[in-house]
N, C-alpha and C positions, 0 to 999 in steps of 0.2 A: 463349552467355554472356549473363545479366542484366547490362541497360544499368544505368550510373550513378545512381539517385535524387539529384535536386537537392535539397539542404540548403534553409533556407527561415526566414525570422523575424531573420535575421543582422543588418542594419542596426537592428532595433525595441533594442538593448541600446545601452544611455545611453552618450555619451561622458564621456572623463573630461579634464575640463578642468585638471585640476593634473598640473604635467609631471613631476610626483614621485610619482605613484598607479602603481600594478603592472599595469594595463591601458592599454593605449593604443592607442586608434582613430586611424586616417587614412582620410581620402576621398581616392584617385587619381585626379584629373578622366582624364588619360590616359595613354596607353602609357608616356611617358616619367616621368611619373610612379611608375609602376608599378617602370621599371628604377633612378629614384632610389630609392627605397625597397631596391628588390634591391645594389646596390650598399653601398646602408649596412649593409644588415643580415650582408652579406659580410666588410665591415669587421669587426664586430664579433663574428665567428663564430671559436672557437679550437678544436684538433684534442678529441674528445671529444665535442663538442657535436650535439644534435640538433632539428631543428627538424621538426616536423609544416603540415601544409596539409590544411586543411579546408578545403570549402566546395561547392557542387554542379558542376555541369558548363557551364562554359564561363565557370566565375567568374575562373579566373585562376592555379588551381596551377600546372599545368607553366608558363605564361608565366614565375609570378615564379621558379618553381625553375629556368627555365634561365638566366634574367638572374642568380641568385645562381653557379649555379653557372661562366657565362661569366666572373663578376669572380672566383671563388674560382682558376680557372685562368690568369686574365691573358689569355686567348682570347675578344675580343668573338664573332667569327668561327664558335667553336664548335659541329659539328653535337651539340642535346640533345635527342633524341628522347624522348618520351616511354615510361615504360617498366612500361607495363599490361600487355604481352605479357611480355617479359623480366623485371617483376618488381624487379631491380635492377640497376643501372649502377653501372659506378667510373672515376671520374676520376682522373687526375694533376693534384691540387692545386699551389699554391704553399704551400702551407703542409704540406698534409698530403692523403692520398687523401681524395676526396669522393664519397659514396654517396647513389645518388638510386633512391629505391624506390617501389611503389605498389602497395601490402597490396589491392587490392579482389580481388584473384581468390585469397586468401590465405582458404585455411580458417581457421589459428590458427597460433599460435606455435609450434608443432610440424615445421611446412614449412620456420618462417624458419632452426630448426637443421640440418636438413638441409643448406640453403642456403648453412651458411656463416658467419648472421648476424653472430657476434657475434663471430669475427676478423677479417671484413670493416669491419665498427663499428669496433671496439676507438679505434683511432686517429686515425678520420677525423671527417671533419664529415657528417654524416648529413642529409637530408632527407625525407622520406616522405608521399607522400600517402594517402590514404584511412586514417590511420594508428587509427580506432575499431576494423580487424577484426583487428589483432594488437596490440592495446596495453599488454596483458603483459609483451611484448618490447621494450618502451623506457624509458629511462631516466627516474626519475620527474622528475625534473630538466631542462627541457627547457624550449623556444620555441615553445607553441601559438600556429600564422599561420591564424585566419580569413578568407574570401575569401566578398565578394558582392556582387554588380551591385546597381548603381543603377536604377533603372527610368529611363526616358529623359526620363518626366513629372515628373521630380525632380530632373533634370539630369545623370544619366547619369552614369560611370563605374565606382567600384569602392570599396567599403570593406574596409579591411583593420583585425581586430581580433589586437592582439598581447598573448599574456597571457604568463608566464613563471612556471614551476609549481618549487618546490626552489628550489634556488638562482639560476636563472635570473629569480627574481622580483626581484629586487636588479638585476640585469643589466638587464632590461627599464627598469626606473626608472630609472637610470642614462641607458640608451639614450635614451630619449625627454627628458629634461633633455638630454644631448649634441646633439641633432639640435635642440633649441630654441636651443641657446645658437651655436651655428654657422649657424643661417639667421637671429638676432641679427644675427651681427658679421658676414656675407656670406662668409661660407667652409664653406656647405652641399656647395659642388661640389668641394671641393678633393682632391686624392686623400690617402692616409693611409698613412704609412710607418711600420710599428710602429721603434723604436728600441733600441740597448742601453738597460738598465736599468741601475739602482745596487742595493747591497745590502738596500734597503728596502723596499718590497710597491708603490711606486708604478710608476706605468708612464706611456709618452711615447711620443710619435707625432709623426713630422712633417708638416704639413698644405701641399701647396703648389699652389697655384690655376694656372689654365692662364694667369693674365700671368707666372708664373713666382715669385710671393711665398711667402716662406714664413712658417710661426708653427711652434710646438710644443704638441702638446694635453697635457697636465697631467692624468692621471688619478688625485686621492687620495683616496682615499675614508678616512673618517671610521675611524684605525687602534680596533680593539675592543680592549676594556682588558682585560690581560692576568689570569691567576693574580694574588692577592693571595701576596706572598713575604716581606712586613714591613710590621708596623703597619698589614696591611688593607687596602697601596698593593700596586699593580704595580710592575713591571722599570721600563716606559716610564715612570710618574708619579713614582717614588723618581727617576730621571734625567734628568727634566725635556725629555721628548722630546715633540714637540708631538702633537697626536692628531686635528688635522684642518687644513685649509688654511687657516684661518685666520691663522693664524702666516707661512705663507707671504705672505699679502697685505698684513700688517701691515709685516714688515718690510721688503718689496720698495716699498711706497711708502716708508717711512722712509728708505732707502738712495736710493731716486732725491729724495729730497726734500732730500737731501744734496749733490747732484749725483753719485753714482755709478752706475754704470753697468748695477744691475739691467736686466731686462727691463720692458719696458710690458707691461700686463695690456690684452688686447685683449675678452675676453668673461672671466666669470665665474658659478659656480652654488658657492656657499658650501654647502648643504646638502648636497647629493652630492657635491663634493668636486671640481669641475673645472674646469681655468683653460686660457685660449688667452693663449698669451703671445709676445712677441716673440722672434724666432730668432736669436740672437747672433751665430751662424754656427759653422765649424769651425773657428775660430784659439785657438791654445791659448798655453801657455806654454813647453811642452815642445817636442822634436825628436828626431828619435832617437837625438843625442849626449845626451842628458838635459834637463836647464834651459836656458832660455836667458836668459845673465843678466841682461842689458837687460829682458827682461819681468820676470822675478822682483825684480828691482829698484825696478819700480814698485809692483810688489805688495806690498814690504813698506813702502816708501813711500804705498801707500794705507791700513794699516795704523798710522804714524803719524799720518795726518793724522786718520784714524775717532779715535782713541784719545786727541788732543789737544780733540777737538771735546765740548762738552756736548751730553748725551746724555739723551732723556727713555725713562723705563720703563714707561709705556705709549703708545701707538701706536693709529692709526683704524682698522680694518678698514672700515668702511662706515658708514652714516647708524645712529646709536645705537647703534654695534656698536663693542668695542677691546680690544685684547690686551694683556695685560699680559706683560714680558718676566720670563720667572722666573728666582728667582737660580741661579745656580751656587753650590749649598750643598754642605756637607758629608755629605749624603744622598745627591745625586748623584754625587760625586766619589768614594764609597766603593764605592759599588753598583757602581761600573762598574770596580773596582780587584779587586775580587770574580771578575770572570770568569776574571780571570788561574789564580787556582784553581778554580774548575767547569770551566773550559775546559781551557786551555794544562797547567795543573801537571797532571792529568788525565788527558787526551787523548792529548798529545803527550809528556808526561815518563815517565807512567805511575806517577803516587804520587797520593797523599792527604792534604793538608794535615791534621795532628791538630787538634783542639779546640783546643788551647794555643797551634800554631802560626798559625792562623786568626786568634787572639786579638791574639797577637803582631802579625801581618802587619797587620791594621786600628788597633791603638792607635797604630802606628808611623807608620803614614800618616795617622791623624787628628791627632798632633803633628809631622808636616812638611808639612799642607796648611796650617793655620794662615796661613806671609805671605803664602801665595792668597788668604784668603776674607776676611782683615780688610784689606787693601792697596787701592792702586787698582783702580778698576772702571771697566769699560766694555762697551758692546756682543762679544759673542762670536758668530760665527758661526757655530761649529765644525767646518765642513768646511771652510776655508777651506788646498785644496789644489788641485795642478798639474788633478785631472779636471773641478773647479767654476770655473775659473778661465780665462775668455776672451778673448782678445788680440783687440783691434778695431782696426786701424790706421789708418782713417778718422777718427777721435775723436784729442782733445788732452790731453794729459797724464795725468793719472789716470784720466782716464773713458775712456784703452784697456784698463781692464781690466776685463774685464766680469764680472760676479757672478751665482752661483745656484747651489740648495741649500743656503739660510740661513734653512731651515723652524724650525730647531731650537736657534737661538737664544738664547743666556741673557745674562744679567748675570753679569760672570766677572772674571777677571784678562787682562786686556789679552796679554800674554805668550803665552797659552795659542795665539791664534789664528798669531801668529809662529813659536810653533813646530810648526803644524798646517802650515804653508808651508816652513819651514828643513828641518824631518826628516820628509819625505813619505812616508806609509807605502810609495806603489808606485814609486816613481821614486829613483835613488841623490841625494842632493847633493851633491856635494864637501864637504868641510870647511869647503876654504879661501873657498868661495861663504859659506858658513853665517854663519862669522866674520866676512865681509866684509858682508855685509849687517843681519847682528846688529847690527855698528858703525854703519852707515848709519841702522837705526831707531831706535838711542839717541842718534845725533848731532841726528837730525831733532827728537826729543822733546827732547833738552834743547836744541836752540834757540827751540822754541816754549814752555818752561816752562824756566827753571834753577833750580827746584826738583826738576827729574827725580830722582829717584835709583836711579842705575846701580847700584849694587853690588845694591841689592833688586831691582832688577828681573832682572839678572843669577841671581838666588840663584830667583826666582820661576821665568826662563825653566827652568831645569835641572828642576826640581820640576814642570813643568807635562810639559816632556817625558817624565820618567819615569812620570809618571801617566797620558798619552795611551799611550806604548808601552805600559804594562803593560795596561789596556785593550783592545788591538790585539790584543796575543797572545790573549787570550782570546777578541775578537770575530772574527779569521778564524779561529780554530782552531772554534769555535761553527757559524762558514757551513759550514765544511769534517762540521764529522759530524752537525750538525742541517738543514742547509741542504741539501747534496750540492753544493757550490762548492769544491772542492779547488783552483782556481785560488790561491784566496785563500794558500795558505800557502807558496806561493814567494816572496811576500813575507816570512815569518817570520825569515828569518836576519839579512835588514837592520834589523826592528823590535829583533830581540834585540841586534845593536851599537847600537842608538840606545840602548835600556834601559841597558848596559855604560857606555855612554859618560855620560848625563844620573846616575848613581850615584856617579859619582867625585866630583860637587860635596861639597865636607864640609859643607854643612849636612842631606844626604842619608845621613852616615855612618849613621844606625840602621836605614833601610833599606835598603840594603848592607848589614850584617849580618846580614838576614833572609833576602835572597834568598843571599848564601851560605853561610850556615849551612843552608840547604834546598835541596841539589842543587847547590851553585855555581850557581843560574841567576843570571841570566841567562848562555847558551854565548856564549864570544866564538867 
């Protein structure tokens, strides 16, 4: 067998000092160096993915490929032999099988079917060295890892160049802002627990250092604006959904600037979209008998006192940088009443709203949003339910409840966010809690104003509910056949009695006659 030719010129390619370029150099003075990098880049490896290693002989493939592959199994320990004989190995991942190969005794991509290749691939995290003599056979989408010694007259160790080709070149940018921004704020070493997700495209991770601290990493990257669906706007922009984290920072210092109980922002990268934040911890509001009153009591008590408080509509994000909160118009409020039929009337009923009926359905609800949109205003946060809502029992009064995901934020009717908490889409509420703290937030408001007026707010709360439920049906029915989350629609039967119920208000009678004259929906 022909020995390995050593690659050669690797270090002479320029670094690139903006930690937002699609290439990204490191010098590893040494070993441990070497397993810091493998460790991260383990982090950030998901089932699918493949990374290549170049570089000549004795620059440092197999080292980093077994230090990636030691963190991808949770096994420091692990014997990873190198596999120029064998060709390729398979591990039992933590996440998923990991395949470690070395194409040099590989004629062509003709061998690696034989082999196997590419249901062995299919699902794992792929590594491969020498990967120039079958590179047909890999995804164009990938993680080119350059490797090459230092000369000793230089100071000796190892550079490593990381390019990311497809989609992977996004990934890479990302990468390298994330590892900037965590050896920033001293939680370079911390280990990294990916997390449930919410319905959203973001994603979260918990970081927790060997003193035992923990943060949350905030991964949202800048959402891309959808189809134009009216007047040239997107879904998200007709809805007024925020479209980078910016929103998020805006209003999470407003809210602590308040004294509430947001998180602290411990590091930040506004262009790519990443925040290290404080970890509120695991206390919630719920139990497994459902609410528990005493917290949700505060909560809608933290809901009058936001809602009493003058309130400004823009906000700092950073030095020459501010958000403005947009309104909750009648653009938004209609778009998102829409789903009900794309989605729910659709999906789940199995009909078609006609032309006429479509017409109906929207003039109906743009003459019962009305004491919404011209009424009191104030901050909305609009998730503001039992999953975003954190019980800290350490803290005094209002600031045990702790807040997050209030990216999406408008200027709205005050009511909307109370009944985002009273009729929670995934958790039951009693009634008689509902009622009892509906009273509790009107008593609280009209003793800081006795100008409240209950009977409109009353008439507002019913109206805001039917317009979140009717949205709901549509938005899990939507996860469930565009998304593939059918979790989502074991909720649908409690949304449909909250819509039943928030209908009987009579200032609501026209629509109630819309949704029963079409199907009886809402089914009690």
């Amino acid at each position: 067998m022909a020995s390995k030719p050593a690659d050669s010129g690797l270090s002479a390619l320029p670094p690139g000092p903006d930690p937002h370029v699609p290439v990204w150099e490191l010098t590893l003075a040494d070993e441990e160096a070497t397993l810091d990098l493998a460790r991260f880049i383990a982090d950030e490896l998901r089932p699918g993915d493949v990374v290549t290693l170049s570089g000549g002989l004795g620059a440092g493939k197999t080292t980093l490929a077994r230090a990636v592959i030691r963190s991808l199994t949770g096994d420091p320990g692990m014997e990873v032999p190198s596999p120029t004989y064998t060709l390729m190995q398979i591990y039992d991942g933590q996440r998923c099988p990991v395949v470690h190969a070395d194409f040099y005794r590989i004629a062509g991509p003709g061998e690696l079917l034989e082999m196997g290749w590419e249901e062995a691939t299919e699902s794992a995290i792929t590594l491969v060295e020498w990967p120039d003599r079958a590179e047909e056979a890999l995804a164009r989408s990938r993680l080119e890892i350059t490797l090459d010694m230092i000369p000793p007259e230089q100071g000796g160790g190892r550079v490593a160049i990381m390019v990311g080709t497809g989609a992977f070149g996004e990934r890479v940018t990302r990468a390298r802002a994330l590892k900037a921004m965590l050896l920033r704020t001293g939680w370079d070493q911390a280990e990294r627990t990916p997390m449930t997700g919410d319905a959203s495209s973001r994603a979260y991770e918990r970081l927790t250092r060997a003193d035992g601290a923990t943060a949350i990493l905030m991964i949202s990257p800048r959402r891309p604006d959808g189809p134009a669906i009216r007047m040239g706007r997107s879904y998200s922009d007709l809805a007024r959904l925020a479209e980078s984290i910016h929103a998020f920072v805006a209003m999470d210092r407003g809210l602590r600037a308040l004294n509430f109980s947001a998180p602290k922002i411990y590091g930040e990268d506004l262009d790519i979209g990443l925040l290290l934040i404080e970890d509120l911890g695991p206390g919630g509001v719920v139990d497994a008998n459902g609410p528990i009153p005493e917290r949700y009591a505060e909560a809608a008590a933290l809901l009058a006192k936001l809602h009493q408080t003058p309130l400004p509509h823009v906000l700092p994000v950073g030095d020459d940088l501010e958000h403005v909160i947009p309104p909750y118009d009648a653009q938004a409020m209609l778009i998102e009443v829409e789903l009900f039929l794309d989605w729910y009337l659709k999906y789940r009923i199995g009909t078609t709203a006609s032309g006429a009926a479509r017409s109906e359905f929207l003039n109906a609800w743009a003459d019962a949003l009305e004491p919404a949109l011209y009424g009191p205003q104030s901050w909305v946060l609009r998730d503001y339910h039992s999953p975003n809502l954190i019980w800290l029992p350490e803290r005094e009064g209002l600031a045990r409840v702790g807040l997050i995901d209030f990216q999406d934020a408008v200027i709205g009717p005050p009511a909307y966010d109370l009944v985002s908490l009273l009729q929670d889409a995934r958790i039951d509420v009693p009634a008689s809690l509902e009622i009892k703290l509906l009273s509790q937030y009107c008593r609280l408001r009209r003793e800081a104003d006795e100008s409240f007026d209950l009977p409109g707010f009353t008439k507002v709360y019913a109206l805001m509910g039917a317009q979140r439920a009717t949205k709901i049906l549509g938005i899990f029915t939507r996860l469930d056949i565009r998304d593939g989350k059918p979790g989502y629609l074991d909720h649908i039967p409690r949304i449909e009695a909250y819509l039943a119920r928030n209908l009987e208000h009579p200032a609501l009678a026209r629509l109630k006659a819309w949704f029963t004259a079409h199907g009886q929906y809402p089914r009690r």
